[in-house]
BALOBA-1460 file (C-alpha; in Angstrom, 3 decimals):
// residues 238
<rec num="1" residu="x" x="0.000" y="0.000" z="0.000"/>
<rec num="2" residu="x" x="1.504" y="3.171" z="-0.928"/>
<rec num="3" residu="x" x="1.234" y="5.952" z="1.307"/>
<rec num="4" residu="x" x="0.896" y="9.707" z="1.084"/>
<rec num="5" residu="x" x="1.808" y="12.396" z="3.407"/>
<rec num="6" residu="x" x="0.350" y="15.820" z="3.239"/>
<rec num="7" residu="x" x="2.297" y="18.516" z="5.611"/>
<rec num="8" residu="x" x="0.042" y="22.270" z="6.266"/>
<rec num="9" residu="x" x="2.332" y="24.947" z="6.989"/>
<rec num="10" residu="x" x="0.862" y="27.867" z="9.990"/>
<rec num="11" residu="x" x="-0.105" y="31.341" z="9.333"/>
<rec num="12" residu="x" x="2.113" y="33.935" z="7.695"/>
<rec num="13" residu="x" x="4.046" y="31.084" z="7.132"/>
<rec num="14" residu="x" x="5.491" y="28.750" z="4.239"/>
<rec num="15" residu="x" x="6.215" y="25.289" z="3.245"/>
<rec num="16" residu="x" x="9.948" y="26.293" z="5.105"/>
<rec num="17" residu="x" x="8.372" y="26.023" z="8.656"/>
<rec num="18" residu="x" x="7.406" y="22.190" z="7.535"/>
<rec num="19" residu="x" x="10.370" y="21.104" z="5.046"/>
<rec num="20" residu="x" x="12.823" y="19.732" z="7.548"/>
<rec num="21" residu="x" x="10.589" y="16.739" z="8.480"/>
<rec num="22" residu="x" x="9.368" y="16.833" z="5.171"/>
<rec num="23" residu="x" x="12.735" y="16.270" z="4.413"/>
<rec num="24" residu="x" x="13.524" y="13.555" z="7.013"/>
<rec num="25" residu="x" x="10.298" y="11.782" z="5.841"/>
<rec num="26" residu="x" x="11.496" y="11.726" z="2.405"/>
<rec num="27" residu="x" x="15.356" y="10.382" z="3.358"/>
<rec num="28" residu="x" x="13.640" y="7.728" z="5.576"/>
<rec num="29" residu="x" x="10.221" y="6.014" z="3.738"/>
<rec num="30" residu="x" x="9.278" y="5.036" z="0.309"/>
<rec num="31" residu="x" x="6.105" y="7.424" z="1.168"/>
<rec num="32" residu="x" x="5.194" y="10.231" z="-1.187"/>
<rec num="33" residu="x" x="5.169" y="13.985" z="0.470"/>
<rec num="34" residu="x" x="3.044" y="17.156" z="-0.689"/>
<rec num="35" residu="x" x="3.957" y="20.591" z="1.107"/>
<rec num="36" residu="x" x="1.130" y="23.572" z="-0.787"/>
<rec num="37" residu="x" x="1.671" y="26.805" z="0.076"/>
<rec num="38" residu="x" x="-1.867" y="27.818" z="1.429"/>
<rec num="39" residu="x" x="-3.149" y="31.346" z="-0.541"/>
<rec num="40" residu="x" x="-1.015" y="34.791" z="0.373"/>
<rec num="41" residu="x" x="1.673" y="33.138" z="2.095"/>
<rec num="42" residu="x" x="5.280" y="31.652" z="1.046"/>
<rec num="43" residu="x" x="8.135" y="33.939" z="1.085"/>
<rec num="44" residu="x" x="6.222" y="36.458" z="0.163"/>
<rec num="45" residu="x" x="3.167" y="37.478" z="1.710"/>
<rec num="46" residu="x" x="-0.036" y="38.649" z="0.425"/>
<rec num="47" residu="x" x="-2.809" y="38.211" z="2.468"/>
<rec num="48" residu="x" x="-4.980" y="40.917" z="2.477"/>
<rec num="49" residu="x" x="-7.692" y="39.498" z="0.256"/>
<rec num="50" residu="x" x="-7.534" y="36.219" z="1.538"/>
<rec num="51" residu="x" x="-10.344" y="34.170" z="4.012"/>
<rec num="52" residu="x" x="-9.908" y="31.473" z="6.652"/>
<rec num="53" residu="x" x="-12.314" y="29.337" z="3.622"/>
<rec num="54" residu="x" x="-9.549" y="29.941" z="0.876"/>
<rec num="55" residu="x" x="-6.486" y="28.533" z="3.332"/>
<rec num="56" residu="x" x="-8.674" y="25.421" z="4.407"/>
<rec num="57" residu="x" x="-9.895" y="24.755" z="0.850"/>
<rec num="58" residu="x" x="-6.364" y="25.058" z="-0.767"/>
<rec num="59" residu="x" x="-5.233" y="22.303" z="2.230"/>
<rec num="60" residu="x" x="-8.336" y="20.166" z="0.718"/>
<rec num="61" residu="x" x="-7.576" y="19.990" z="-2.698"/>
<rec num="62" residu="x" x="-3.968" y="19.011" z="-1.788"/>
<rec num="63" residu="x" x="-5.774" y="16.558" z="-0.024"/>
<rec num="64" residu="x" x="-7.868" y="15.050" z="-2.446"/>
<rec num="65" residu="x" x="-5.435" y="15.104" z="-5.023"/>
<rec num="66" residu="x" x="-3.027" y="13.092" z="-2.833"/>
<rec num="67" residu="x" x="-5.783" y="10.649" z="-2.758"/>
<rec num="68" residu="x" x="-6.075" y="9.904" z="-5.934"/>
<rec num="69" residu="x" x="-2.377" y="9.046" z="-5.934"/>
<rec num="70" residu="x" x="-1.833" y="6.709" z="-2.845"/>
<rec num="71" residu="x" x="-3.732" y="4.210" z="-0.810"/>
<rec num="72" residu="x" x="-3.883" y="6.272" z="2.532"/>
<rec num="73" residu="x" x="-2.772" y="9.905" z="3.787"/>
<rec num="74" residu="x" x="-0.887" y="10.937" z="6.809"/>
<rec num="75" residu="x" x="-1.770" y="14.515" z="7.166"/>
<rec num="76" residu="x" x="1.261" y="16.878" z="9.286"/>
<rec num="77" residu="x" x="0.208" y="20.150" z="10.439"/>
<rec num="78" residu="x" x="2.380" y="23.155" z="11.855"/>
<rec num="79" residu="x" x="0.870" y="26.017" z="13.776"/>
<rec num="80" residu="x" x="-2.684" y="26.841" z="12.034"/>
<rec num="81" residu="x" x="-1.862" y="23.747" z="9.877"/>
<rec num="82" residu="x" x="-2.502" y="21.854" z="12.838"/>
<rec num="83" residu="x" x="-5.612" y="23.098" z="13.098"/>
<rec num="84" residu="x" x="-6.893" y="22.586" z="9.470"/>
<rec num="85" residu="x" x="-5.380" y="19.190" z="9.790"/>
<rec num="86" residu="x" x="-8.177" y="18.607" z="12.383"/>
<rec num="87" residu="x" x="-10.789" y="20.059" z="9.948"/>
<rec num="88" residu="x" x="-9.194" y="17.607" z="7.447"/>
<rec num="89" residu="x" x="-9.332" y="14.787" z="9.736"/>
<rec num="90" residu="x" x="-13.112" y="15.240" z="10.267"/>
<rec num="91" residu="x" x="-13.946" y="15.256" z="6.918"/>
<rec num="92" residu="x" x="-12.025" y="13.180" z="5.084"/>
<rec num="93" residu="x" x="-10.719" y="9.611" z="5.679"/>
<rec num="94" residu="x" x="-7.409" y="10.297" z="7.050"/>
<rec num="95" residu="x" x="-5.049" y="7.397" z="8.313"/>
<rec num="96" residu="x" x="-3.415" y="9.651" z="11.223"/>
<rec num="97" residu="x" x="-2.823" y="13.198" z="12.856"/>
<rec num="98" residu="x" x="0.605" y="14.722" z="13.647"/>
<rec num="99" residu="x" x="0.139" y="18.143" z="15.180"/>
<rec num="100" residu="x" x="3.470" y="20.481" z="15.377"/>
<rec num="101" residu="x" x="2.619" y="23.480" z="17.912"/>
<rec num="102" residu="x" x="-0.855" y="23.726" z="17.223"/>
<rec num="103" residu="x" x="-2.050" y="26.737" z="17.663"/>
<rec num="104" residu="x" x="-5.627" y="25.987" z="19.423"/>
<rec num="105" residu="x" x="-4.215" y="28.932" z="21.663"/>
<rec num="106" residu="x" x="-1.821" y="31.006" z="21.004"/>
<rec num="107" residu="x" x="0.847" y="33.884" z="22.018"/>
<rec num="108" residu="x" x="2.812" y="33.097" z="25.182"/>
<rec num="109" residu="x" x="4.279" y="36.838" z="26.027"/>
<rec num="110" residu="x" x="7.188" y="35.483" z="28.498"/>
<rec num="111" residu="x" x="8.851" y="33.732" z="25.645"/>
<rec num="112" residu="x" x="7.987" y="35.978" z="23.238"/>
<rec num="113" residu="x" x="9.775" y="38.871" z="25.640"/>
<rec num="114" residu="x" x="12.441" y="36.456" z="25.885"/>
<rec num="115" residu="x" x="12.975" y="36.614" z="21.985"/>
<rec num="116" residu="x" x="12.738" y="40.028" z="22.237"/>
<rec num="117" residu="x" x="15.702" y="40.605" z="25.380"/>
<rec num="118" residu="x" x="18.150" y="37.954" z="22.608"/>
<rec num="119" residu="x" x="17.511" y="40.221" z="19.662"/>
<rec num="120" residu="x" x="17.492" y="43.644" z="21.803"/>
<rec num="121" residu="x" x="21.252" y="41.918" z="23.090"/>
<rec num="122" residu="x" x="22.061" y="41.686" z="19.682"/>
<rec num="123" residu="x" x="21.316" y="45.094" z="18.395"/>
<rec num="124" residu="x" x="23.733" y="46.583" z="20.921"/>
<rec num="125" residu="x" x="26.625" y="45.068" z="19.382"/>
<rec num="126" residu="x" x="25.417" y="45.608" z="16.323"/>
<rec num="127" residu="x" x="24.217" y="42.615" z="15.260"/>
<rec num="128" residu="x" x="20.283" y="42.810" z="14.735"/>
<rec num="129" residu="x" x="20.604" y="43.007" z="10.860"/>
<rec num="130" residu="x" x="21.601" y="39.106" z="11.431"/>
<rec num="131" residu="x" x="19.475" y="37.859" z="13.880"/>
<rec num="132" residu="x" x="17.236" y="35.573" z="11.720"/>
<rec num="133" residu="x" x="14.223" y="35.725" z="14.654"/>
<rec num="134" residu="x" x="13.952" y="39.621" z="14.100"/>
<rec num="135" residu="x" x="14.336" y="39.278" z="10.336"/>
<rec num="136" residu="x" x="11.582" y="36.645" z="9.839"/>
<rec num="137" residu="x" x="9.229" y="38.918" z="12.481"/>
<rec num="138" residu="x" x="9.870" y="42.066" z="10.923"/>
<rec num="139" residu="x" x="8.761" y="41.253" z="7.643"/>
<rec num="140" residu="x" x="5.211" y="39.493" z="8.812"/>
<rec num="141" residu="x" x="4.587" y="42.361" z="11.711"/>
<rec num="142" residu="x" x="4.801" y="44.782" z="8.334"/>
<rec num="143" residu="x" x="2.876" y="42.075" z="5.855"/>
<rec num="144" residu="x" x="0.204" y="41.269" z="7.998"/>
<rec num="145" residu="x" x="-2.835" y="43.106" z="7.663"/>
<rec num="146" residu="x" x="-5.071" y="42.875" z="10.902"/>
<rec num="147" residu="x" x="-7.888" y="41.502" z="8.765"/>
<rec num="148" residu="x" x="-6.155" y="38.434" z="8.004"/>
<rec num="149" residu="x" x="-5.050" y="37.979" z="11.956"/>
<rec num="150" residu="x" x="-8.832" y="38.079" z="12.074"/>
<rec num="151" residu="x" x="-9.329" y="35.456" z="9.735"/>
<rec num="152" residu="x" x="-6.750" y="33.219" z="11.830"/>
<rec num="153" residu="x" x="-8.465" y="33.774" z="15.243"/>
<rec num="154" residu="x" x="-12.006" y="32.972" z="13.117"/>
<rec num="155" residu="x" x="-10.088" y="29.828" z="12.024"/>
<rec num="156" residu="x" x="-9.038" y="29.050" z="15.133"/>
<rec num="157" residu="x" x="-12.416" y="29.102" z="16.676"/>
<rec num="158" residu="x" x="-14.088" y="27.564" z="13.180"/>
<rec num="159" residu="x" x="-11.623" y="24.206" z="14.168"/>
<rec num="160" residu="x" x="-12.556" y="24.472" z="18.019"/>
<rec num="161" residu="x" x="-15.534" y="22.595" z="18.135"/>
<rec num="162" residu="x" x="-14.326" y="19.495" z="16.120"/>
<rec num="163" residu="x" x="-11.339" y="18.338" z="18.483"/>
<rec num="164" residu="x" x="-13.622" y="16.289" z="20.330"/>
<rec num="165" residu="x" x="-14.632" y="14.304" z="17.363"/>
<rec num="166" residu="x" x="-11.580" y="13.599" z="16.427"/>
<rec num="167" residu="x" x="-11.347" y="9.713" z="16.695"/>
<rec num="168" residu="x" x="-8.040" y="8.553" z="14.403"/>
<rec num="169" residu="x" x="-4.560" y="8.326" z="16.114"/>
<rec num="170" residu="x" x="-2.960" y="11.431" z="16.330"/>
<rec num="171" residu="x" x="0.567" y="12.650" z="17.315"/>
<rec num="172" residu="x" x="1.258" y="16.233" z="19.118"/>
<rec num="173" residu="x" x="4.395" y="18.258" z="19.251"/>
<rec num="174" residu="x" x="5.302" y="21.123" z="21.167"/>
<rec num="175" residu="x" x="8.459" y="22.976" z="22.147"/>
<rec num="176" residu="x" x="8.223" y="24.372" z="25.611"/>
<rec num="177" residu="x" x="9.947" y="27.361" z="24.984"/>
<rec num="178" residu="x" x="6.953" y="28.057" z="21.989"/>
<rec num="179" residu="x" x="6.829" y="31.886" z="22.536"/>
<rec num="180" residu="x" x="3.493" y="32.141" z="20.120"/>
<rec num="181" residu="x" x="1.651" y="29.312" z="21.542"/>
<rec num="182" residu="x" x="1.723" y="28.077" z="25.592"/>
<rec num="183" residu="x" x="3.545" y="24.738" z="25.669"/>
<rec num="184" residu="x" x="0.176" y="23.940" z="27.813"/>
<rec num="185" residu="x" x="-1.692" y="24.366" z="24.388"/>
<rec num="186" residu="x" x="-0.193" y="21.201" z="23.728"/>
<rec num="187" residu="x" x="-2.154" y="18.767" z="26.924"/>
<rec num="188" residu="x" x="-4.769" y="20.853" z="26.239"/>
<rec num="189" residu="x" x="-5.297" y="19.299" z="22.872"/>
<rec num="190" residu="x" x="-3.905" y="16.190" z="23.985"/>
<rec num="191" residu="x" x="-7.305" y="15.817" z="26.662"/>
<rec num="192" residu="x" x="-10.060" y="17.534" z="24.313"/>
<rec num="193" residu="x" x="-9.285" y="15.064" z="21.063"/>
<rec num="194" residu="x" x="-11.149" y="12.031" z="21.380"/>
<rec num="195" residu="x" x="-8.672" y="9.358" z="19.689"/>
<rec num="196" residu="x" x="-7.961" y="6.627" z="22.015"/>
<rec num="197" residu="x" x="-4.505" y="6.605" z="19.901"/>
<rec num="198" residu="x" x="-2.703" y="9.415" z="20.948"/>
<rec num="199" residu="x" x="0.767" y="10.483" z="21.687"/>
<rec num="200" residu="x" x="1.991" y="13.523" z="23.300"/>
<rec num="201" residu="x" x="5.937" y="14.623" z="22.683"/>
<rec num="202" residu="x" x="7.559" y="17.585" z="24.214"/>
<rec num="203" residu="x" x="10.581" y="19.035" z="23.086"/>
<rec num="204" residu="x" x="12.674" y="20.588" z="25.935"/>
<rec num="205" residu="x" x="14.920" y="23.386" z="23.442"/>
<rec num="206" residu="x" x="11.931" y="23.910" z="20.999"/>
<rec num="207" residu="x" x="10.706" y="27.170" z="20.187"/>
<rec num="208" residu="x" x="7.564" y="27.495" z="17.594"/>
<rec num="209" residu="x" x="9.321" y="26.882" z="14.766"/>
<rec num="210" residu="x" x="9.462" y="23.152" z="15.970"/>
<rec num="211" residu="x" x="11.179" y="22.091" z="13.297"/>
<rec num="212" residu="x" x="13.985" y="24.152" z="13.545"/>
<rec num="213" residu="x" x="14.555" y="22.908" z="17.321"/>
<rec num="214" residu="x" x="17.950" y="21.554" z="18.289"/>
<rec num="215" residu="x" x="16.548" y="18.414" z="19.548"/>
<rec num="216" residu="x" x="14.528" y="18.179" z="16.014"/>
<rec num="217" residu="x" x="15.861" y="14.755" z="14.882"/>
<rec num="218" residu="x" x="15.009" y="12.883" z="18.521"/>
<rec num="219" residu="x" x="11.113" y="13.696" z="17.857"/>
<rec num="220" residu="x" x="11.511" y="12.864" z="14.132"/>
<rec num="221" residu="x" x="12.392" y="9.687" z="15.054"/>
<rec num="222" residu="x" x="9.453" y="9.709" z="17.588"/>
<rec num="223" residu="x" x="6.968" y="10.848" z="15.388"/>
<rec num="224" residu="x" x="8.173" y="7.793" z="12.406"/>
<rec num="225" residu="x" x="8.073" y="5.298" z="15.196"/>
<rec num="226" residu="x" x="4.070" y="6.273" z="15.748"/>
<rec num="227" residu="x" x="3.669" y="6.616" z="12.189"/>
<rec num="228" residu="x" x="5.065" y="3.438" z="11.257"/>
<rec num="229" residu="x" x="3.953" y="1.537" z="14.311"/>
<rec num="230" residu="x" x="1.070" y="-0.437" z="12.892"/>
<rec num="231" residu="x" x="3.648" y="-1.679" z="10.163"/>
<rec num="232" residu="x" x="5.881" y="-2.846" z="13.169"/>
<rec num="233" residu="x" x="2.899" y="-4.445" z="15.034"/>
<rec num="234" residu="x" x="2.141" y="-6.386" z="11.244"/>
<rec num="235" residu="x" x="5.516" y="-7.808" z="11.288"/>
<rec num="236" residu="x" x="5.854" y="-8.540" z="14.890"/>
<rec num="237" residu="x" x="2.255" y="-10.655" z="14.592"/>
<rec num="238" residu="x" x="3.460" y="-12.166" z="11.760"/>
């Protein structure tokens, strides 16, 4: 049975904030991976005329076509891609769930000001120009409309009522040093879905760009191991 993997990048985001387990799926399965970039984002952003509808339906056509091309799907979803990962999941027949920082709540201001107190350090010696964090927040702060932020918090509570139904295995991630959503979003999630399958992984370094974490290739390895587990339990019976 060939299988399919679809991976949902978050908000103001890009396929970048998924590729390196993308990646590390790729180097370690036969399985076949599809990373859209969901309307008005990518490297550059244009979201102003953009809904909470067109981002899920973009993630749903990926979807279907990736049916039509393997035998089951695996759907991986960062930030707000968590989220319409769930909506996925409740429509569609999906074979499991891996959530990355899902943002069912969001912005944790200690870690944020802790980003900001590393960057501010930086700009007195004169390095701020390099500090990727500031960079990559400089540019959405300026290319994010407020009616789009409205359009993610409408998402988020669009997606709110479905955890609950929710009944396929499903795998969360969450750094605990997330500073854009509370590592606690993470057990929150973890008690409201109603899979009897489910596995909860922190990562200790992690920030909210989870993939980018130093300990990324430990949970990597986690997250195959649930993914491939009913393969292992096959050979094992057999």
């Amino acid at each position: 049975m060939k299988t399919g993997v679809l991976c949902i990048h978050g908000f103001t985001g890009g396929p970048y904030e998924v590729q390196p387990i993308a990646d590390y799926l790729e180097n370690n399965t036969d399985w076949k991976i599809v990373v859209p970039t969901l309307p008005g984002h990518g490297e550059t952003l244009e979201l102003k005329k953009f809904r909470a509808e067109n981002w899920m339906m973009e993630a749903e056509l990926a979807l279907r076509k990736l049916q039509k091309e393997v035998d089951k799907v695996i759907v991986i979803g960062f930030s707000m891609g968590g989220l319409i990962a769930i909506y996925l999941a409740k429509r569609y027949k999906i074979e499991k769930l891996v959530l990355l920082s899902a943002a069912a709540k969001y912005i944790y201001p200690t870690q944020i000001l802790q980003d900001i107190r590393e960057i501010a350090k930086e700009a007195m010696v004169g390095k701020l120009e390099a500090n990727e964090l500031f960079k990559r927040y400089k540019y959405k702060w300026e290319k994010t409309p407020i009616n789009a932020t409205f359009e993610f918090i409408r998402l988020v509570r669009m997606i709110e009522p479905y955890y609950g139904q929710i009944i396929i295995p499903v795998c969360l991630v969450q750094g605990k040093k997330d500073g854009i959503v509370p590592y606690a979003t993470a057990q929150f999630l973890f008690n409201q879905i109603g899979s009897e399958k489910k596995e909860l992984i922190y990562s200790e370094m992690g920030k909210h760009h989870i993939c980018y974490s130093e300990d990324c290739n430990d949970w990597f390895f986690k997250v195959l191991l649930f993914l491939k587990e009913d393969e292992v339990e096959i050979i094992t019976n057999n």
